[in-house]
C-alpha positions in Angstrom: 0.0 0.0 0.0 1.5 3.4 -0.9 1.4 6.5 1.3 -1.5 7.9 -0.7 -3.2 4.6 -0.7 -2.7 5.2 3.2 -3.9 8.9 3.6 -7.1 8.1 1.7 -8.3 5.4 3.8 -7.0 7.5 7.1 -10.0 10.5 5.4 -12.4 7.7 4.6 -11.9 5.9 8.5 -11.7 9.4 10.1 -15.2 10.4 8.4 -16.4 6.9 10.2 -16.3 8.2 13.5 -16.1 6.2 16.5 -18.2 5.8 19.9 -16.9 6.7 22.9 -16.5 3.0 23.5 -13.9 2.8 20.8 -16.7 1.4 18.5 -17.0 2.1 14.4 -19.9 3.7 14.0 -22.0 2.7 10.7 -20.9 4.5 7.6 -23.7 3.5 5.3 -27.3 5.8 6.1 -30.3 4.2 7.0 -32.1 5.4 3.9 -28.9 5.0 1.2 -30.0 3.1 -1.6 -29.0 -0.3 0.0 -31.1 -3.0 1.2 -29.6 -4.1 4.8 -27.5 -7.2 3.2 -25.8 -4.7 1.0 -25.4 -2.3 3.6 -24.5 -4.7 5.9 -21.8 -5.8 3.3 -20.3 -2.1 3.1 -19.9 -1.2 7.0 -18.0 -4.7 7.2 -15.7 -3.6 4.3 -14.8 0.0 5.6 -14.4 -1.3 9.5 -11.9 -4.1 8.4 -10.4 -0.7 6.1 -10.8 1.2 9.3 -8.9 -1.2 11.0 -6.7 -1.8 9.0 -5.6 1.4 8.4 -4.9 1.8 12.6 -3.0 -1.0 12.4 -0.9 0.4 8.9 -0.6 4.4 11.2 0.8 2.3 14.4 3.5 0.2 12.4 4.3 3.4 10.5 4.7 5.4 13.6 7.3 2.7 15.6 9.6 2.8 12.0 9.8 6.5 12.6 11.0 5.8 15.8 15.0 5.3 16.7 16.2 2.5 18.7 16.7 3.7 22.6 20.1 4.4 23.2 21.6 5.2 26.6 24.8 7.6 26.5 26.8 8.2 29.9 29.3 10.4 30.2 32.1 11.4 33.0 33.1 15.1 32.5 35.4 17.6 34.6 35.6 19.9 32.0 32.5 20.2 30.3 34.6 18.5 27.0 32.9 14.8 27.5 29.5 16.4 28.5 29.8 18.2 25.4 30.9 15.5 22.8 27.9 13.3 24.5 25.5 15.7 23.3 26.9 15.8 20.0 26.9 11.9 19.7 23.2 12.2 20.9 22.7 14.3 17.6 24.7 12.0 15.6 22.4 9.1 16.6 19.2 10.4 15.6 20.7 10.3 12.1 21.8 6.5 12.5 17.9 5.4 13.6 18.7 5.8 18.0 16.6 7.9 20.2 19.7 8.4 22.9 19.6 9.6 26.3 22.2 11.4 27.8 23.3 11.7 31.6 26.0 11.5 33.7 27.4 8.4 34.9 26.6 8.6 38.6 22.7 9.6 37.8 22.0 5.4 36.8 23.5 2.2 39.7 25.2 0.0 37.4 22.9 -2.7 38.6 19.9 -0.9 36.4 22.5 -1.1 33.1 20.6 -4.9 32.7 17.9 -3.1 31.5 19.4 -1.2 28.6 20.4 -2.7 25.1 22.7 -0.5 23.6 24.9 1.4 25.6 27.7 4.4 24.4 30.3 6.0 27.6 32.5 9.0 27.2 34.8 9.1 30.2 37.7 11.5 31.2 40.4 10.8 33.7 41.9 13.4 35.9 44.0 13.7 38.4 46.4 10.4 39.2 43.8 8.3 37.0 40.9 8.7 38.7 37.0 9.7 37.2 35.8 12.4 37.3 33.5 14.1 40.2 30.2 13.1 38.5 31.5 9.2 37.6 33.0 8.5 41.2 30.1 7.0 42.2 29.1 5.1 39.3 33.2 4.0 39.1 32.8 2.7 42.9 30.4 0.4 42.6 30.6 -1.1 39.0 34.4 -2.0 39.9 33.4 -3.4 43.3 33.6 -7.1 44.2 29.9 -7.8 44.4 28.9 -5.3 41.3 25.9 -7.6 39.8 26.4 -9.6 36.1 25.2 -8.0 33.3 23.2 -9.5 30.3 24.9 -10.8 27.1 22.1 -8.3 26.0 23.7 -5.0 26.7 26.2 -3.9 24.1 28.5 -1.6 24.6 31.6 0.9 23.6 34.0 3.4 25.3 35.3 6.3 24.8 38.0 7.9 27.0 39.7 11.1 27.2 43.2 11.8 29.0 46.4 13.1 28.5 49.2 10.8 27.1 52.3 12.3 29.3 50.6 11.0 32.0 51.3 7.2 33.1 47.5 6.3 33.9 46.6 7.0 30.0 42.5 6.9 29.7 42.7 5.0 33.2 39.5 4.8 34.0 37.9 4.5 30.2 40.2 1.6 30.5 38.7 0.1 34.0 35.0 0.8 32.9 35.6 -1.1 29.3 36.9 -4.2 30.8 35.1 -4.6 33.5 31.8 -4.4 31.8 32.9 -7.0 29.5 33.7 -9.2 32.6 30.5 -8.7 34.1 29.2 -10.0 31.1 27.9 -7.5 28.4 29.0 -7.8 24.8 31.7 -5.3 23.7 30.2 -3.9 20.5 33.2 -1.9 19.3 36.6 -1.9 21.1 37.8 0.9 23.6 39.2 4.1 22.0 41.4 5.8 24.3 41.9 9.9 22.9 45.0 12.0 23.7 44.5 16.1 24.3 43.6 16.3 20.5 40.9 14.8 20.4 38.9 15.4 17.7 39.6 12.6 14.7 39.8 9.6 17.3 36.7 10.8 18.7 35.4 11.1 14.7 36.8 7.9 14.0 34.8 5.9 17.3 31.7 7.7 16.6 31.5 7.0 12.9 32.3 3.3 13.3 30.3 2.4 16.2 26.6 2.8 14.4 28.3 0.3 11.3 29.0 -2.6 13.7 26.5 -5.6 13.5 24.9 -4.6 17.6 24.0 -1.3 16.4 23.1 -1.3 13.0 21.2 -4.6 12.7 18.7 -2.8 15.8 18.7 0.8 14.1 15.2 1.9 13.2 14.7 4.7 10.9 17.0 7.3 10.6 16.1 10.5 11.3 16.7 13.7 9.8 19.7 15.8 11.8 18.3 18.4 14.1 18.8 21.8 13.3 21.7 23.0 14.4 21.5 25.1 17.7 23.2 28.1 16.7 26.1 27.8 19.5 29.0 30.9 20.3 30.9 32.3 17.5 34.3 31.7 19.3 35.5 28.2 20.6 38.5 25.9 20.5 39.1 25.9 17.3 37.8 29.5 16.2 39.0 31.6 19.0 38.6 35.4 19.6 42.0 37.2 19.3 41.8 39.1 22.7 43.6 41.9 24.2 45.9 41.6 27.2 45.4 44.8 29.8 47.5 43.7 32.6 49.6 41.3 34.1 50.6 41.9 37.3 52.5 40.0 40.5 50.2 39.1 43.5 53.0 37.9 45.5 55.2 40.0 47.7 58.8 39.9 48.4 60.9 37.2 49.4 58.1 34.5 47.6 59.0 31.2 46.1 56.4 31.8 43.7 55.0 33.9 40.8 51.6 34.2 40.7 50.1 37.1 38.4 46.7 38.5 38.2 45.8 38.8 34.3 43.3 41.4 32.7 41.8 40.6 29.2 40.3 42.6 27.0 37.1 40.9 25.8 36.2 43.9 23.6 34.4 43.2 20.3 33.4 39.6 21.3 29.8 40.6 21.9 27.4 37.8 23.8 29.5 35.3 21.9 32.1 35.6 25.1 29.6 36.3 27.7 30.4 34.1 30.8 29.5 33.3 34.3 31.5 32.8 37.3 32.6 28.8 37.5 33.4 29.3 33.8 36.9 28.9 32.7 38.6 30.6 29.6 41.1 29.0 27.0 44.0 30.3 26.5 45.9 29.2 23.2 49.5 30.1 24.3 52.6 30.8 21.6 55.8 28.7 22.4 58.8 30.4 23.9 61.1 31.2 20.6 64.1 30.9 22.8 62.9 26.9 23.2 61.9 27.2 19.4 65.6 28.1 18.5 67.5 25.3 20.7 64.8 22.8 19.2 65.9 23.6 15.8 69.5 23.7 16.9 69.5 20.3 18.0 67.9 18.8 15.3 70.0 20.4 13.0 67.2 22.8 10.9 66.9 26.3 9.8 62.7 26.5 10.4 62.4 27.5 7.0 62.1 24.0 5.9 58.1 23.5 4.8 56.6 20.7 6.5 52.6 19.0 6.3 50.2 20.0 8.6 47.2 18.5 8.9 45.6 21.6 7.2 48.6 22.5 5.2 52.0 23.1 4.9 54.0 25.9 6.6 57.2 26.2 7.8 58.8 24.6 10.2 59.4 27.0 12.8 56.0 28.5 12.3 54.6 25.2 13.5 57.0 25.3 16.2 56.1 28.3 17.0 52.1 28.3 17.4 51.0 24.2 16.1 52.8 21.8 18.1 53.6 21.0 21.9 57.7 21.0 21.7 58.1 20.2 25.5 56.2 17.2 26.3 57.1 13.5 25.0 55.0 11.1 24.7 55.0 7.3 23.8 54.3 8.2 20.8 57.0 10.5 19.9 59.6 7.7 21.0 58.0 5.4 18.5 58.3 7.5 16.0 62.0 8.8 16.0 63.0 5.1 16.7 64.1 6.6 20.8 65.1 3.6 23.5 64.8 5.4 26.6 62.1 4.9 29.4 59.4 7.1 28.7 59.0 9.0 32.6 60.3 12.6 32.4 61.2 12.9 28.7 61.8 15.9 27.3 61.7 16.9 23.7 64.9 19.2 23.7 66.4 16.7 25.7 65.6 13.8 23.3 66.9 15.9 20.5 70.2 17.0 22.5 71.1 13.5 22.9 70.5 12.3 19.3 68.2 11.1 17.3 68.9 9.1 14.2 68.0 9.9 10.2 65.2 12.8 11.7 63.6 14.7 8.8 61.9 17.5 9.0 59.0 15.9 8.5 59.4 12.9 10.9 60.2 15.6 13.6 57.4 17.3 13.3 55.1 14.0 13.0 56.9 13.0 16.8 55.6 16.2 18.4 51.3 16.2 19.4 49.5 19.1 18.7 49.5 22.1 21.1 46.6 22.4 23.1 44.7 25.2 24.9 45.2 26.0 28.6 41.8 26.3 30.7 42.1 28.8 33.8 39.3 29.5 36.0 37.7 33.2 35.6 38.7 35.2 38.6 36.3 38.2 37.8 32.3 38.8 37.4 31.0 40.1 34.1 29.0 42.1 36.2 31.7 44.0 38.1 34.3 44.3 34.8 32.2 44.2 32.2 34.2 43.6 28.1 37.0 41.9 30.8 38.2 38.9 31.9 40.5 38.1 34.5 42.5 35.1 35.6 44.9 34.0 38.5 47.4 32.4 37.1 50.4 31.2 39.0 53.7 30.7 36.8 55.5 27.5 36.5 59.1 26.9 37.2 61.4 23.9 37.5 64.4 22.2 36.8 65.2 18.9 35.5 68.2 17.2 34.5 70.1 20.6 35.2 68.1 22.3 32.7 65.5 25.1 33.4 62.0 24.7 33.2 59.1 26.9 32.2 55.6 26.5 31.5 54.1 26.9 28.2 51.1 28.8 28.4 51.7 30.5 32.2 54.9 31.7 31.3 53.2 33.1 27.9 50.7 35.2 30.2 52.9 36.6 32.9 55.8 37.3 30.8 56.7 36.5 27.6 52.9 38.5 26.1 53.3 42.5 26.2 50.4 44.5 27.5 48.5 45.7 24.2 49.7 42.2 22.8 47.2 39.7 21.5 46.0 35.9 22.1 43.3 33.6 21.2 40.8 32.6 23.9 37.2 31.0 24.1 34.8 30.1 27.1 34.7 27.2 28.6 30.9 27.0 30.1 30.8 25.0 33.1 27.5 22.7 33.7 28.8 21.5 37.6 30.5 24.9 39.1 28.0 27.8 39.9 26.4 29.8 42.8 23.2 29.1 43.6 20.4 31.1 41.9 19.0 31.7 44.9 20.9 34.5 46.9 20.2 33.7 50.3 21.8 29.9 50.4 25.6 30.5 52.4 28.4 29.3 50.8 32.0 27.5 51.7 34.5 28.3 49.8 37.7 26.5 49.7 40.6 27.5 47.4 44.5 27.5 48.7 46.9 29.1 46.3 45.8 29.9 42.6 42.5 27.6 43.3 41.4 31.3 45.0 40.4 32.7 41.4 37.0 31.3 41.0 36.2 32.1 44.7 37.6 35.6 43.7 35.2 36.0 41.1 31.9 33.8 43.4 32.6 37.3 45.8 32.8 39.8 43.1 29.2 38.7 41.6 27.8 37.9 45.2 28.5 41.8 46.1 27.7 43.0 42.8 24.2 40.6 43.4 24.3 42.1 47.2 23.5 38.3 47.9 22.3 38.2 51.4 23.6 34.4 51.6 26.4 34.2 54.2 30.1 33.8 52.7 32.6 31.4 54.4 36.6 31.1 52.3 39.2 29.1 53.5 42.3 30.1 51.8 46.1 29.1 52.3 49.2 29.6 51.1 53.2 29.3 52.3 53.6 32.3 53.7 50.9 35.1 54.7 53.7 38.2 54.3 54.4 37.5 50.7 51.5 34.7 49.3 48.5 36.4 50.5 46.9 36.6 47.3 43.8 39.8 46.9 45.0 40.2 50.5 43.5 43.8 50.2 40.0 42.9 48.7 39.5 40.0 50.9 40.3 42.2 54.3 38.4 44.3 52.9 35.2 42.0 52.6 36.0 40.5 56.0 35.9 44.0 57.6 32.7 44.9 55.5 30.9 41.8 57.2 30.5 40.7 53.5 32.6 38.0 54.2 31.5 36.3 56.6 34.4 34.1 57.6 38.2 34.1 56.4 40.2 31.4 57.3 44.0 31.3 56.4 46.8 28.7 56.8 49.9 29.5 56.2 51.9 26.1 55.9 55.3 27.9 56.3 54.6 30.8 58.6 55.4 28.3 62.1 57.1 25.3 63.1 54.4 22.6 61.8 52.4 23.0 58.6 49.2 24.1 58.9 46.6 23.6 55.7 42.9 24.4 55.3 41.6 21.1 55.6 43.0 21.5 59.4 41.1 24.8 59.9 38.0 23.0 58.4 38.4 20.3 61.3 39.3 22.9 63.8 36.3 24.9 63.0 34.2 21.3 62.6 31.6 22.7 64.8 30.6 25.8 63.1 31.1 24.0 59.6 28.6 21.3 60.1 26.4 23.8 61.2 26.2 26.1 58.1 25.4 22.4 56.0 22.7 21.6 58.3 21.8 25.1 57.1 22.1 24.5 53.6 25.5 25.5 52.7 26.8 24.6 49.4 31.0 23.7 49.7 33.2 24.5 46.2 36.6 23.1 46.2 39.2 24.8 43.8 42.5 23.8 43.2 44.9 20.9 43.1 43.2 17.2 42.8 46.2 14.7 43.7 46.5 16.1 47.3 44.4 19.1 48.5 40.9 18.5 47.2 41.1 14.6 48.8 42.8 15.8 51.7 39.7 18.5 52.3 37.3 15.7 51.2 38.4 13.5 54.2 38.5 16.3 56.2 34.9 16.6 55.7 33.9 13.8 56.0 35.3 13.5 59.6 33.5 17.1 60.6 30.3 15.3 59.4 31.3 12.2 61.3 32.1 13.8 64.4 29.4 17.2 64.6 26.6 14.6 63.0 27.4 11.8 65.0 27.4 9.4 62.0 29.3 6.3 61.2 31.1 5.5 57.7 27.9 4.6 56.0 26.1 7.3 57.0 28.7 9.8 56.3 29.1 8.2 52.7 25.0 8.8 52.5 25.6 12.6 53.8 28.4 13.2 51.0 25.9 11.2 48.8 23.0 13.1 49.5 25.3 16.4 49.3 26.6 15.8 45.4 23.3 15.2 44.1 21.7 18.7 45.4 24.7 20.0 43.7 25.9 20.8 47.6 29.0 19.5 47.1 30.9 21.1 43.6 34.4 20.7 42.7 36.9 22.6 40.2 39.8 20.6 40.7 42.9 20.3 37.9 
């Protein structure tokens, strides 16, 4: 029957009527020109088309609709939230209706239930998942996680960072051990470096073609419309302005940290952000570095190499393409290097030797550079067209050579005020104040983790939020590492901010940090959450933010009088109200 065949009998059984008891009422009149066997003949003919034609609407209607898909994702970032919602686009047009969530939102027990299932994980930190997968992560990797149906096919897709040893840790962990609980790996593990882009391409295409997903596809749908999303992103960034750079620290500090002012100027809405966001910085390489990589190797820079867009010269891509400090297990590979991959360098590599190195092959050994994401220290509403970041500079030295950071180095020294780079916004969907004003709120941010706290205080007084205001801030020492020391005195004094708590770990004979104030003042802190407080973490993830996070855990313990479980419950119950948010790096 053809769709006009269909349409015409939908008219003809629509002009039929029916009851309110789902019956077909008689389409033939009493007094048509039919004697009752002929009439009778006629209403049996059009309620077999009527049914019929039900029956032809209701197979119709499941075609048009995709196959349930179920995609997960664990995001610190925002970058695997956002390729999930982009694979959830991608799957309408391969016949799947996909759901996406975050991994802690489903108990792995419930994944029995699902048929076709698609993750997106990150690691941070020392190999761990993210904030919103811990949960999830816990219990699917624990000794009495529940078997999984042959039923439930799966794939995974990780995102790390190769110079670190736990490469795609957890994607890896979450990939095997579904397959040992007993779902059916539809498409192996792809495990994506910093650049992620064409392996992520490359999984999504080839997923939908293998025989689990597309013998189950129903009907492809047309793409959505595209959402019309900012003008200016990772790879289309607004050249910015730099208005300041300037030292927070005073004398006699072992560190350089600098407060930066950007010029946002002729972005428009396109750069509008809110505090919690973060901004990406694309930093240009030191030429001093460029110049002793080219030494080493033997190379002019005017030598024209392939790009993946192109060919330039070589010192251009040195210069603003390609990541020329960090080795990876890749690069070793490549230029045929036998040496242990832990702390290799790439000038160092090249300084030793490396054999029959073209141009090209060197350039083919070196990963793309990649942005830098700080956390905004400023509110749109206080410095409007500006952005400003806290960014602490990084020095070291290894194997008697001097050290610098890429893109922290770029901003506090190497970039002239009036000088130009490329930046974008990096929306946050897990780090925000409450909408509603009057919720207090814990801060806790030691060092360069103060900047989004910084910013939470600007756009809480510019909101003249009525919510009380509790920081715990730290550094080494309080004479020269009291970062905003002025604006935060100033907010204590003010009543504004409520509390102020400061360690300084090198200011007395033992080390004092802020997750011993937050125990100290256990009391008081346990009684702003049974108040409703909402806690935000900033800063480093290996040590500090686990440190606070048993910390606590052991106020709740003690001030709630609750054991393990219950505590576990509390921390629980605190993540998803969005009670407990994290910016850790």
């Amino acid at each position: 029957m053809t769709l006009q065949d269909t349409q015409i009998l939908e008219k003809l059984a629509m002009a039929m009527g029916e009851t309110q008891t789902g019956e077909v009422q008689s389409f033939i009149p009493l007094d048509a020109p039919f004697d009752s066997e002929q009439r009778q003949w006629l209403n049996g003919l059009f309620t077999g088309l009527y049914a019929f034609t039900r029956a032809a609407s209701s197979k119709s209607a499941e075609a048009e609709a995709g196959t349930a898909l179920t995609i997960l994702f664990g995001s610190q970032s925002g970058t695997a939230e956002s390729l999930s919602k982009d694979l959830r686009k991608y799957a309408k047009s391969q016949g799947f209706e996909a759901d996406v969530a975050e991994l802690d939102s489903i108990d792995p027990a419930d994944l029995g239930k699902i048929n076709h299932l698609l993750i997106i994980a990150a690691t941070f930190g020392e190999g761990e998942p993210t904030d919103n997968a811990r949960n999830f992560y816990a219990k699917l990797m624990a000794d009495d996680a529940a078997l999984l149906p042959a039923t439930l096919n799966f794939s995974v897709c990780g995102l790390g960072d190769s110079s670190y040893p736990n490469f795609n840790n957890v994607a890896c962990d979450l990939d095997r051990r579904l397959a040992e609980l007993g779902a059916t790996r539809a498409f192996d593990l792809v495990k994506c470096d910093v650049a992620y882009d064409d392996d992520y391409a490359v999984w999504k295409g080839k997923v939908f073609g293998t025989e689990a997903f597309a013998s189950a596809a129903g009907s492809a749908q047309a793409p959505e419309p595209e959402e019309a999303g900012p003008r200016f992103d990772k790879n289309h960034p607004f050249l910015a302005t730099l208005l300041a750079s300037d030292c927070l620290n005073g004398e006699g500090s072992a560190k350089s940290v600098n407060h930066i002012e950007i010029s946002l100027a002729g972005g428009g809405e396109d750069l509008d952000y809110c505090v919690g966001d973060s901004l990406g910085v694309w930093p240009v390489n030191d030429a001093a570095l460029v110049n002793a990589i080219l030494k080493a190797s033997g190379f002019t820079g005017k030598e024209t190499v392939e790009m993946k867009d192109g060919a330039c010269k070589l010192r251009s891509a040195l210069l603003t393409r390609l990541d020329i400090v960090t080795a990876i297990p890749s690069t070793l590979e490549k230029w045929n290097v036998e040496r242990p991959f832990a702390d290799a360098h790439i000038l160092d590599l090249l300084v030793s030797g490396v054999e029959a190195l073209s141009p090209q092959k060197l350039v083919e050994g070196l990963r793309p550079l990649q942005p830098r994401l700080y956390s905004i220290a400023s509110s749109p509403k206080k410095h409007p067209g500006e952005v400003h970041l806290t960014v602490g500079e990084v020095h070291y030295e290894m194997d008697g050579r001097k050290r610098e950071g890429v893109a922290s180095l770029f901003l506090g020294k190497r970039l002239a005020v009036g000088g130009s780079l490329g930046v974008y916004v990096q929306r946050s969907g897990h780090f925000h104040l409450p909408e509603n004003d009057d919720i207090p709120v814990i801060m806790i941010g030691p060092g360069t983790g103060i900047a989004p706290f910084h910013a939470f205080l600007e756009e809480r007084e510019m909101r003249n939020a009525k919510g009380r205001n509790w920081l715990f801030f730290g550094d080494q020492h309080q004479q020269s590492d009291f970062l905003y020391k002025q604006e935060l005195k100033g907010w204590e004094e003010s009543g504004f901010l409520t509390n102020l708590s400061l360690a300084w770990s090198r200011d007395g004979e033992e080390k004092v940090y802020v997750q011993h104030l937050i125990e100290k003042d256990g009391a008081r802190f346990f009684e702003w959450l049974e108040n409703g407080a909402v806690i935000y973490i900033c800063g480093d993830a290996s040590r500090m933010a686990s440190d606070v996070d048993a910390a606590i855990r052991r106020v709740i313990g003690v001030h709630g009088g609750l054991d393990d479980a219950a505590v576990d419950a509390y921390m629980t119950a605190l993540a998803h109200e969005h009670r407990y948010q994290r910016d850790v790096y």
